[in-house]
C-alpha positions as CSV (number, residue, x, y, z in Angstrom):
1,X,2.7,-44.0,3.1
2,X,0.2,-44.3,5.8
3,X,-1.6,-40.6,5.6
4,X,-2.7,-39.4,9.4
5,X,-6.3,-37.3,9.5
6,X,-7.1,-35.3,12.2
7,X,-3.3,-34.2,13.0
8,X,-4.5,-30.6,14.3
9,X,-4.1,-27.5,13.6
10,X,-0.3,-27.4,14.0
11,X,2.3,-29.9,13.2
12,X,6.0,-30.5,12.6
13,X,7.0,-32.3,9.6
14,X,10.5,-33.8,9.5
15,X,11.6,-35.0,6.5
16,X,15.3,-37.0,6.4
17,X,16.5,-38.4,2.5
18,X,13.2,-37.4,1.2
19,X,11.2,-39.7,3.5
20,X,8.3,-39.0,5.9
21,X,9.6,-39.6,9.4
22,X,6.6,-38.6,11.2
23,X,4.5,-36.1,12.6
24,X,3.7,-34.7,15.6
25,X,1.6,-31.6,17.4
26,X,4.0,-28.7,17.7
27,X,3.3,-24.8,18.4
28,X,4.2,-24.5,14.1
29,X,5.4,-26.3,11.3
30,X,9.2,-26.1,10.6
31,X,11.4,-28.4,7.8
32,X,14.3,-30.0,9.5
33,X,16.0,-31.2,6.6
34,X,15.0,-32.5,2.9
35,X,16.8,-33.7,-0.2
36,X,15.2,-33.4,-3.1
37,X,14.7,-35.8,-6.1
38,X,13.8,-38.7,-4.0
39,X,9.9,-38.5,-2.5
40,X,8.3,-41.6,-2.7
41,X,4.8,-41.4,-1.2
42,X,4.5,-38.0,-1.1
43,X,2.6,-37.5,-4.3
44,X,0.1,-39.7,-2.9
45,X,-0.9,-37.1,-0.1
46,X,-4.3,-35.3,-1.1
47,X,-3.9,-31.9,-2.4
48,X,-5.7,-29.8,0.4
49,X,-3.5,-31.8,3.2
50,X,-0.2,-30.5,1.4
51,X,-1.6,-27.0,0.8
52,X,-2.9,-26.7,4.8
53,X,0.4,-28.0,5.7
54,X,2.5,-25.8,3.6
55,X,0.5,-22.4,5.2
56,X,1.7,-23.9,8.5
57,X,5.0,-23.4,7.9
58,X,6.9,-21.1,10.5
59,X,9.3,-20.0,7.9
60,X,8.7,-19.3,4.2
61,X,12.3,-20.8,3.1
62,X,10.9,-23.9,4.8
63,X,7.8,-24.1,2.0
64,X,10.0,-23.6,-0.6
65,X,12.6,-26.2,0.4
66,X,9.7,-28.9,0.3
67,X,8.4,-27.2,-3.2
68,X,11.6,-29.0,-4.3
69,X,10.7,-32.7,-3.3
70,X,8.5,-33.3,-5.9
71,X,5.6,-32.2,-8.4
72,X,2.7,-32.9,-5.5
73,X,4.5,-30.8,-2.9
74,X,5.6,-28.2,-5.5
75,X,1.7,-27.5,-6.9
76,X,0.6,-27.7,-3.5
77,X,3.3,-24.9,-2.6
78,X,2.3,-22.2,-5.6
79,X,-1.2,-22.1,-5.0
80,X,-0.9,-20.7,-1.6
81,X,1.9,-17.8,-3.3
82,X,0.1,-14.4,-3.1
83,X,3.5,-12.3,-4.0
84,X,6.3,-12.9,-6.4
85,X,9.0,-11.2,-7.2
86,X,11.5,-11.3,-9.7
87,X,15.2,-9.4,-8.9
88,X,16.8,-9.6,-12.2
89,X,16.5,-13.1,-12.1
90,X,14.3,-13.7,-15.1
91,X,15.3,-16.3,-16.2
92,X,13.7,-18.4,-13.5
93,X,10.6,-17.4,-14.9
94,X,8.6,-21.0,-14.7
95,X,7.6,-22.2,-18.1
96,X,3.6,-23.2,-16.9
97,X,2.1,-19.7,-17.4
98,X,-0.5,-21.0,-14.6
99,X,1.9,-20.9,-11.8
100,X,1.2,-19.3,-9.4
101,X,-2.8,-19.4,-10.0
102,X,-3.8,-17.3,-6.8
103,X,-0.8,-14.6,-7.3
104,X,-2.3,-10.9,-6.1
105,X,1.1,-9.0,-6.0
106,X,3.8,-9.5,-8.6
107,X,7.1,-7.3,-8.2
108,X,9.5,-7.1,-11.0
109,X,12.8,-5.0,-10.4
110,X,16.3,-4.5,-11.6
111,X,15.5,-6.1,-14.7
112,X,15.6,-6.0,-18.5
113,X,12.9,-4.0,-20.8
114,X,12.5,-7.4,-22.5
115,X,12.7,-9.5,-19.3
116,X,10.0,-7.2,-17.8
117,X,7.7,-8.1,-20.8
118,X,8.5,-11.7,-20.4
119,X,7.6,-11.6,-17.0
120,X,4.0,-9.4,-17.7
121,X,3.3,-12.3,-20.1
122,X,4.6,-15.6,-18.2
123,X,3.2,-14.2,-14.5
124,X,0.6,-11.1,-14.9
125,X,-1.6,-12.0,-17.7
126,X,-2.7,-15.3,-16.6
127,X,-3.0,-14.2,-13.0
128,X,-6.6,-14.0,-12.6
129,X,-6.8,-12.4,-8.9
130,X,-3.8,-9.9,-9.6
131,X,-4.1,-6.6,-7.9
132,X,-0.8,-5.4,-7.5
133,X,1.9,-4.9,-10.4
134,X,5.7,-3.3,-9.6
135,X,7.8,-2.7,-12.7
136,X,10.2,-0.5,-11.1
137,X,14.2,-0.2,-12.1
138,X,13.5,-2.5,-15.2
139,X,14.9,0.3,-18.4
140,X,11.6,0.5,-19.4
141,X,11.3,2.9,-22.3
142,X,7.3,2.7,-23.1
143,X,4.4,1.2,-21.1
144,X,3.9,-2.5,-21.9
145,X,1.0,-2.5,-24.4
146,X,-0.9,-5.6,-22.7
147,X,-0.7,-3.7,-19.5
148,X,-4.7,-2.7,-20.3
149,X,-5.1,-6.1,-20.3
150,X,-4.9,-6.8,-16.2
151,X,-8.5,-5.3,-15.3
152,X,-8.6,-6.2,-11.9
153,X,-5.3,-4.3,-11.2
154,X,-5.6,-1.9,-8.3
155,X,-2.0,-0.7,-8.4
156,X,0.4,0.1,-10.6
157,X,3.6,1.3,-10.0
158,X,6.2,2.1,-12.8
159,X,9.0,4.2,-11.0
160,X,12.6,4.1,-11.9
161,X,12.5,3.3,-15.5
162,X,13.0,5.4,-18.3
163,X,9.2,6.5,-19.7
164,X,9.2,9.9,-21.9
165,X,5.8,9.5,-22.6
166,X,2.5,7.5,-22.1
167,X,1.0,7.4,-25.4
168,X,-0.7,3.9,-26.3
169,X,-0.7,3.0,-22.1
170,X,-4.2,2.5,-22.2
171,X,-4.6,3.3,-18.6
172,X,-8.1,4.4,-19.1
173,X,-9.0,0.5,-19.2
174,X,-7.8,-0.6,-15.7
175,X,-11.2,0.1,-14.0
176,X,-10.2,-0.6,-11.2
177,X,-7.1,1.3,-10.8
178,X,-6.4,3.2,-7.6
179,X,-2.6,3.9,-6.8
180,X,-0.5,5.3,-10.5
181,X,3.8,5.8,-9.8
182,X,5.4,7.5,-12.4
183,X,7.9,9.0,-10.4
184,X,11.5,8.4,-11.0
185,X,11.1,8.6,-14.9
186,X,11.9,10.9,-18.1
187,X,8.0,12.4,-18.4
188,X,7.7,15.4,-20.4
189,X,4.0,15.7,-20.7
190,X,1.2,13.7,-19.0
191,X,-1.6,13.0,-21.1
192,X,-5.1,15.0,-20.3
193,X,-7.1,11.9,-20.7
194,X,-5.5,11.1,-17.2
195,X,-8.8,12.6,-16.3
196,X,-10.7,9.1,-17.5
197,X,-9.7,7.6,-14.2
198,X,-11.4,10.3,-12.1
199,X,-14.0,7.5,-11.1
200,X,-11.4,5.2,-9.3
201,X,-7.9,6.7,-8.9
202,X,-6.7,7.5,-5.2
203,X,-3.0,8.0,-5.5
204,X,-0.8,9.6,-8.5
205,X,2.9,10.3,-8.1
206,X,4.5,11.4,-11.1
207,X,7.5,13.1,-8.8
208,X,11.3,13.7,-10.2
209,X,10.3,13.3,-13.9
210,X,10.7,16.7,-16.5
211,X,7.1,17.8,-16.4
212,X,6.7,21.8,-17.3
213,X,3.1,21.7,-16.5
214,X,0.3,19.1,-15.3
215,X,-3.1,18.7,-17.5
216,X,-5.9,20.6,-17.5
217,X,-7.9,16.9,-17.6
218,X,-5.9,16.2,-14.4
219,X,-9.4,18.0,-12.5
220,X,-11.3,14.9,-13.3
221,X,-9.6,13.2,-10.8
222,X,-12.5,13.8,-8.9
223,X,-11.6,10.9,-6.2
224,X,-8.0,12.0,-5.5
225,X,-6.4,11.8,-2.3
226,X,-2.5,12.1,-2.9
227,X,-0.6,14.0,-5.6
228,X,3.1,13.9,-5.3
229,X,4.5,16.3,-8.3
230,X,8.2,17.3,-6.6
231,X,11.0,18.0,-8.2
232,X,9.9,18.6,-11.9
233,X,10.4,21.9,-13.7
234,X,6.4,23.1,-13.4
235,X,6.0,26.7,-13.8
236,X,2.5,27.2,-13.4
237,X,-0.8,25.2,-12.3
238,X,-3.8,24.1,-13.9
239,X,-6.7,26.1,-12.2
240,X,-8.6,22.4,-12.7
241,X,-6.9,21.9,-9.9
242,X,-8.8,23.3,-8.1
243,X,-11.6,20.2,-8.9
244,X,-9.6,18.1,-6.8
245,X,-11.8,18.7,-3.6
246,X,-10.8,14.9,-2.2
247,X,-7.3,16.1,-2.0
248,X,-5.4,15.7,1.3
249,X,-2.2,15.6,0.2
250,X,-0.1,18.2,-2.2
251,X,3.4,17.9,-2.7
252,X,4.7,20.6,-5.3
253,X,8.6,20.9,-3.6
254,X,11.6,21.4,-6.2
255,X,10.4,23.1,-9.0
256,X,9.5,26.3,-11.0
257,X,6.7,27.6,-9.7
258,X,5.8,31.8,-10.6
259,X,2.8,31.8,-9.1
260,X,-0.4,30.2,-7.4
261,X,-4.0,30.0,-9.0
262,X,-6.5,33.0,-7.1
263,X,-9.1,29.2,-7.0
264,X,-6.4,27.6,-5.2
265,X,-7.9,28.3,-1.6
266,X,-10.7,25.7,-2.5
267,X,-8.8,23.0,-1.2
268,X,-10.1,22.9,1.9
269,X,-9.2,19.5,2.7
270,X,-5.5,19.6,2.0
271,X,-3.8,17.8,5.4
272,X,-0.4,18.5,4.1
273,X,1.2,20.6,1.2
274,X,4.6,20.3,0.4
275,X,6.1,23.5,-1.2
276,X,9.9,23.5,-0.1
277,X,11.3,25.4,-2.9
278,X,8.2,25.2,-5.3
279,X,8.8,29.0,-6.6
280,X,11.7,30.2,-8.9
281,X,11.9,33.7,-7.6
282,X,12.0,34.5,-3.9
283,X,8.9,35.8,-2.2
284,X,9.6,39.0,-0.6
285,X,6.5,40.6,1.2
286,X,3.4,39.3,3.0
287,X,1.6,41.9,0.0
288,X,2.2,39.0,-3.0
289,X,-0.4,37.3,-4.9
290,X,0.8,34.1,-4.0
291,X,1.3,34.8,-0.2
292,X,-2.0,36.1,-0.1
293,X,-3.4,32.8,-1.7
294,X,-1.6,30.7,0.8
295,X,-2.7,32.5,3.4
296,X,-6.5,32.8,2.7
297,X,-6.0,28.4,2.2
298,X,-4.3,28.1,5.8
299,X,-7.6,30.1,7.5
300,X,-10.0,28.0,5.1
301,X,-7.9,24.6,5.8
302,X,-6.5,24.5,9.7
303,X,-5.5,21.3,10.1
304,X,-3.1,21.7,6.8
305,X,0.5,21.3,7.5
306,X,2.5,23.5,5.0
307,X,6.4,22.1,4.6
308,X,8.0,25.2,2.8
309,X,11.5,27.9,3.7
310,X,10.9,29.5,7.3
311,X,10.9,32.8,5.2
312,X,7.8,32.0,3.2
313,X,6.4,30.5,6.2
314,X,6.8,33.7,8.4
315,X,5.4,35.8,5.7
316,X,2.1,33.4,5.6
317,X,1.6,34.2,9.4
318,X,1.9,37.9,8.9
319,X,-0.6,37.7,6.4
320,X,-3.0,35.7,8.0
321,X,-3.0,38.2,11.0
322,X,-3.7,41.4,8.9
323,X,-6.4,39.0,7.4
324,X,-7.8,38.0,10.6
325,X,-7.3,42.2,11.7
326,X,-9.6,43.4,8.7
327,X,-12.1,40.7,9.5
328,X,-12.5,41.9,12.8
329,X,-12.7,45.3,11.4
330,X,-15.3,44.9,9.0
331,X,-17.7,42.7,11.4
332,X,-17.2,45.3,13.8
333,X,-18.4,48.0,11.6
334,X,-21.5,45.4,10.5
335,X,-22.5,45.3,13.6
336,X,-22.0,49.1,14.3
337,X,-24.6,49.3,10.9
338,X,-27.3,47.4,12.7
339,X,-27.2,48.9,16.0
């Protein structure tokens, strides 16, 4: 096969019973037809030509069409993959754990405990540039134990599964990581050394598990911006939460909730706090603990939208008016003082 240089930046490659037909400039690259098997003279095509052609596709079902035609064209095709993912169709795990040798974001759903360990160790742990791992709807009963193994992950997300506990996870030797999901699980307890990721960790949602109460090492999550901790069966707070001064997002909806920590209103930076039928017992009057706290927090943090029942909502305004009332009271009598 003659091999063209200098085709330009984009080109159309039709293939017809596995055979070059030509090419030719074109606005992208699209695969007319190919049969597999049969490619005679592709192999011979340099490595760097097949990998700029393949990222010229217009249509990712095109590239892997061609990854069919032979072993050039099919090498060529996985080191330009970035994302995999695996819909309960383990078994097309490929047997060279190098792959996909560039891989960042590897998504495994909807699939065995065993087949999500076979993909961890056929796909994650030789993926050198991996940053993103999903193991989500896979009947995982325990964190996979090489998990601590992927240092360069940035997010891990294991929703949907069915986790009790996270002893052994090792989580305090992703250095790296920044985004945790729990949610969707069978938690009873997270562990306080959830703390050791203070230095790195963004994101934690550990919503819809069976959590009674959050860690007192959860205040060395000194860089956290989101914590999503719905619908569990909390009952009270760790006042450590108050630590979490990066905080911009609170969601404590659906659970147990008796009352709020006085340190509370040092969350000054709270943009939103979900607390739609956080409490188990009504809150009656504007004179409660906890509707005082809520309403000292919306004075300190304005631009805080609070999601919660019209009825708690109404009594946080009334508060925050006799608040704002004995303010103006007591500066005026200050200022009486020095006159």
């Amino acid at each position: 096969m003659r091999i063209l240089k200098d085709v330009g930046d984009v080109l159309s490659v039709c293939i017809f019973g596995g055979t070059a037909k030509g090419l030719r400039r074109m606005s992208s690259l699209s695969l007319r037809c190919a049969s597999p098997g049969v490619a005679e003279g592709w192999a011979d095509v340099p490595h760097d030509c097949l990998v700029a052609i393949i990222e010229r596709f217009s249509s990712k079902n095109d590239a892997a069409v061609m990854r069919c035609v032979c072993r050039a064209w099919r090498d060529g095709f996985d080191a330009t993959v970035k994302c995999v993912t695996l819909h309960s169709n383990v078994a097309l795990l490929p047997q060279s754990p190098s792959r996909f040798p560039n891989m960042q974001h590897l998504v495994v759903s909807h699939c065995s405990h065993s087949g999500a360990q076979a993909a961890i160790h056929a796909l994650a742990l030789p993926a050198a540039h991996l940053c993103v791992l999903e193991l989500s709807h896979s009947m995982l009963s325990s964190v996979p134990p090489d998990l601590h193994q992927l240092a360069g992950l940035r997010t891990l997300v294991l929703s949907s599964n069915r986790l009790k506990e996270l002893r052994g996870a090792k989580l305090h030797m992703l250095p790296q990581l920044e985004h945790l999901d729990l949610s969707c699980n069978l938690l009873g307890e997270l562990p306080a050394s959830i703390g050791s990721l203070g230095r790195t960790l963004r994101k934690l949602n550990v919503s819809e598990n069976s959590l009674p109460c959050l860690p007192e090492g959860l205040g060395g999550l000194t860089q956290l911006r989101s914590l999503r901790a719905s619908n569990n069966l909390l009952t009270e707070l760790p006042d450590s939460l108050a630590q979490l001064q990066s905080l911009t997002l609170l969601d404590l909806s659906l659970n147990r909730l008796k009352s709020m920590p006085d340190n509370f209103t040092r969350l000054t930076q709270l943009h939103h706090l979900g607390l739609f039928a956080a409490f188990s017992h009504s809150l009656r009057n504007e004179g409660s603990a906890t509707v005082r706290v809520l309403a000292q927090l919306s004075m300190t943090a304005p631009e805080m939208h609070l999601q919660a029942e019209d009825r708690l909502l109404a009594l946080i305004k009334i508060r925050c008016k006799q608040l704002r009332l004995v303010a103006e009271e007591q500066q005026e009598a200050e200022e009486a003082r020095a006159r």
